[in-house]
C-alpha positions, 0 to 999 in steps of 0.5 A: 772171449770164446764161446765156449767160456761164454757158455759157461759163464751164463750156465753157472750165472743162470743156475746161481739164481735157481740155487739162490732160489732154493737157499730160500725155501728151504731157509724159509720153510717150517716143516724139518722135510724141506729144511733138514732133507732137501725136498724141493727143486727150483729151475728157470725156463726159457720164455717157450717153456724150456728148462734152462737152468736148475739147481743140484736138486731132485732129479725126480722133480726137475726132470718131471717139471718140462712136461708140467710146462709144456701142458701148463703154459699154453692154457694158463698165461701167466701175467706180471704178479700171477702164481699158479699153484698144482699138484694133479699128477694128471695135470702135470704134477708127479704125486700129490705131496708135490706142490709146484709154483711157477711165475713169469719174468717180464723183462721187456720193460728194461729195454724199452721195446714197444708195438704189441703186448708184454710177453715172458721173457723167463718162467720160475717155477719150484717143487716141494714135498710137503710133509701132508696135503690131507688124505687118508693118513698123515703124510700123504703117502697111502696104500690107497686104492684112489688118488683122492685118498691120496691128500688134496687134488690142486688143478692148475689154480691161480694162487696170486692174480697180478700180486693179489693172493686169492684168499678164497683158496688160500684158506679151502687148501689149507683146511684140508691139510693136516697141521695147516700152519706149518704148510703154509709157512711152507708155501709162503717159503715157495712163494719167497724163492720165486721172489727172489728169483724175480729179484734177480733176474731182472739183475742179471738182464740190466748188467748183460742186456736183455740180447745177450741172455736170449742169445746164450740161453739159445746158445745153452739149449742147442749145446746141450743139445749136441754133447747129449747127441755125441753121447748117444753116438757113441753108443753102440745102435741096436736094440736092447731089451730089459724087463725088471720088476716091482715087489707089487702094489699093495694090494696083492698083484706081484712082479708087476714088470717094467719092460723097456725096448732101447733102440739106439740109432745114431745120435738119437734114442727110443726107450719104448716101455709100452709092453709094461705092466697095465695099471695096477690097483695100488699105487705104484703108477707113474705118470708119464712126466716121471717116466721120462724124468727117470729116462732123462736122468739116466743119459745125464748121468753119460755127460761129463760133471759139471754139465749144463743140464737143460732141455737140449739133453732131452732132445735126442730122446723119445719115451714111449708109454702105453695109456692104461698102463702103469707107466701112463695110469689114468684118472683116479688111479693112485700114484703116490708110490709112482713118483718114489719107488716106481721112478726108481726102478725105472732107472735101473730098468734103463741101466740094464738096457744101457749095460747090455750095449756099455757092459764096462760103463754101467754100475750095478742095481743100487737100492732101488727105493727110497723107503718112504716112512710117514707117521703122524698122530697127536703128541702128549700135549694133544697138537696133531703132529705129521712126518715123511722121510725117505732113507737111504741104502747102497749104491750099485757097485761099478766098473770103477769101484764099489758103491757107496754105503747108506746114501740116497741114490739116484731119483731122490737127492735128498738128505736124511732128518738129523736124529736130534731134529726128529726128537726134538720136533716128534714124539719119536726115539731113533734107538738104532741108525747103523749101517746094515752089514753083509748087506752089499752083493759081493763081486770085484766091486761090492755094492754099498751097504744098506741102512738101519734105522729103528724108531721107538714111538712115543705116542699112539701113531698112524704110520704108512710104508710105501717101501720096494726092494723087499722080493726083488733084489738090486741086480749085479752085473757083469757076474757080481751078486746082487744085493740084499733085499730090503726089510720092514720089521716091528720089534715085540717082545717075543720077536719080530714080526715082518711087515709087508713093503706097502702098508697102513699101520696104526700103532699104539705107544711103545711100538718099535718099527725097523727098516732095513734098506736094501744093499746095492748089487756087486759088479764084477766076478769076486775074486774070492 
């Protein structure tokens, strides 16, 4: 058997077990966030902490999760049964909603090795969005001013200790989250997919040998490793600049900049965003694990389909941030949109600098946000009820065809709540969900078009919009028009009345709100 073939055998088998993993969870979970939209992530690390393997998940969460465990590991050694639990974006985490559990895999045992202590052989570790973890509104996704309004902070924490769950704990997290049943039905479905990812690891090593998956875990790492160099080769060297920009924080402070210095030097690349805006009030900064995640993204996205994706595609890679900035905030500073809006205009940041050195590679701006909506409040029976979703918009046309119309791109890889799920679980109507016409920007290839999606509440509502793309359009290249800028309406008797990108809302019964999400850009001069 070739290497080669070798290699891809025991990437599909390594990552089978991490989408086995998130078959459970999101079987398993409660709340129509993980069940219906797929917000989770589950990987496997090496025994040093590196990613090895993941399932098709959210780039966001996976590219964030090797800085989780490079500051976790070496602080918090994990012994057979331990669980540790976090969501402290200055800590490792990305925002507060995003709960990450990890476990080691003790495999020593199988092959009988003796002289000294058990070590890790493997760490599991999966990240979900939880659909409230406290804080000043329902959802957890504030325009607040603080990361303590932003829900409940969790330091690295055991959760289990050598399988005995730390009830102390359980039962303090749970009280400060709204509807506490159903996030704990969603964490005990992350503590099952760690289970079943102890389950089969252990399989995995009794059918190869516990050799054999150290020597091709290795062997992944440094493949990955040099296609990712062979990628960056090939790129031009040089240094390219782009800035693009945030609508603003919330609270006032616009066009808050994101500017990227590329440098490409032979197989190796440099993306320095210390000249970016300095950390802002709202919250839109994002921790450096998002930065790079969004970095990381882009350059996978180079590789051909099908590739294992792993830490030796970041290898070649360095990310450069500027503490005080909004691309490396510090504590309390808020980062709820950071994770959300501001990893999104990261990636296009990092496109523009790309197509500057691949001008007939890199597609045009896609939407550029993920439209967060939360509402909550109690339904007509008096039960407190909580709801997050993103939604979708057009992707960037590009040098081989226009973008696709209403899908969620690039850092999120989720999927919408059905409509009939959405009433049938909240007091909620969904009375339009269209594609946005005339939405995409014109060019030879046009940009997809945006979304409609228009709720009537049924009840009184506390509701929050952290949205982007509302002043700043997706960008076209290569002369193609950029796309629609996005809009946030309630619909009133005498008209609409525009709402602002970021914002709080209560609303009384009978309210209808509209999003309408942007357009992605044109690519190419249009021929009309």
């Amino acid at each position: 058997m070739t290497l080669a073939l070798e290699l891809t055998i025991f990437n599909k088998l390594f990552a089978a077990v991490a989408e086995e993993m998130g078959i459970v969870l999101r079987k398993s979970a409660f709340s129509p966030n993980i069940k219906e939209r797929r917000d989770y992530s589950c990987a496997i690390f090496t025994e040093r902490g590196e990613l090895l393997a993941q399932a098709a998940h959210i780039p966001v969460h996976l590219g964030a999760l090797p800085a989780t465990m490079a500051r976790i590991l070496p602080e918090f050694p994990l012994a057979p049964g331990d669980v540790l639990i976090l969501n402290d974006p200055y800590w490792g985490g990305t925002h507060l909603p995003d709960i990450t559990l990890i476990a080691a895999v003790y495999l020593e045992n199988l092959e009988g090795r003796a002289g000294g202590p058990p070590r890790p052989t493997f760490y599991l570790a999966n990240r979900a969005h939880h659909a409230d973890v406290g804080g000043a509104v329902p959802g957890s996704m504030p325009l607040a001013r603080d990361l303590r309004e932003e829900g409940v902070i969790i330091p690295p924490t055991y959760l289990y200790r050598r399988g005995e769950l730390n009830k102390a704990f359980w039962e303090e997290l749970l009280s400060g989250m709204r509807v506490p049943a159903e996030r704990e039905a969603d964490l005990a479905a992350q503590v099952a997919a760690l289970n079943r990812g102890l389950e089969r690891l252990p399989a995995l090593a009794q059918r190869y040998g516990l050799a054999k998956l150290a020597t091709m875990s290795q062997a992944l790492l440094d493949y990955s490793e040099r296609a990712t160099r062979e990628v960056i080769r090939a790129i031009p060297d040089g240094v390219f600049d782009f800035t693009d920009y945030l609508d603003d924080d919330g609270y006032g402070h616009q066009d808050l900049a994101i500017r990227l210095k590329l440098t490409v030097s032979g197989e190796e690349a440099v993306l320095d965003f210390s000249e970016s805006a300095d950390q802002t009030e709202g919250g839109v900064n994002a921790v450096p694990p998002v930065v790079e995640a969004a970095c990381s993204y882009v350059f996978l996205s180079l590789l051909a389909e099908d590739f294992p994706v792993n830490q030796g595609c970041f290898r070649p890679l360095t990310v450069i941030t500027r503490k005080g900035s909004m691309l490396d905030p510090e504590f309390p500073a808020p980062v709820a949109a950071g994770n959300v809006e501001t990893s999104q205009r990261l990636v296009d940041a990092v496109l523009g600098a790309l197509s500057r050195a691949l001008p007939e590679v890199i597609p045009a701006a896609s939407q550029g946000t993920m439209n967060n909506v939360a509402f909550g409040g109690l339904d007509a029976d008096g039960r407190e009820f909580t709801y997050y979703e993103t939604i979708g918009g057009g992707l960037g046309g590009g040098p081989s065809g226009p973008g696709l119309s209403g899908v969620h791109s690039h850092m999120t890889n989720t999927r919408n709540t059905p409509v009939e799920v959405l009433e049938h679980d909240y007091p909620v109507m969904v009375e339009r969900y269209a594609l946005r016409e005339g939405s995409g920007g014109a060019g030879a290839h046009p940009g997809g078009l945006g979304l409609i999606r228009q709720f009537r509440f049924l009840t009184e509502v506390s509701v929050s919009l952290l949205t982007e793309r509302r002043r700043h359009a997706p960008y076209g290249l290569n002369r193609g028009q950029p796309g629609a800028c996005g809009e946030n309406v309630l619909l009133t008797p005498h008209g609409e009345q525009p709402l602002p990108g970021k914002v709080n809302l209560t609303l009384p019964s009978g309210s209808r709100l509209c999003i309408r999400t942007p357009g992605g850009g044109g690519w190419g001069a249009s021929q009309d």
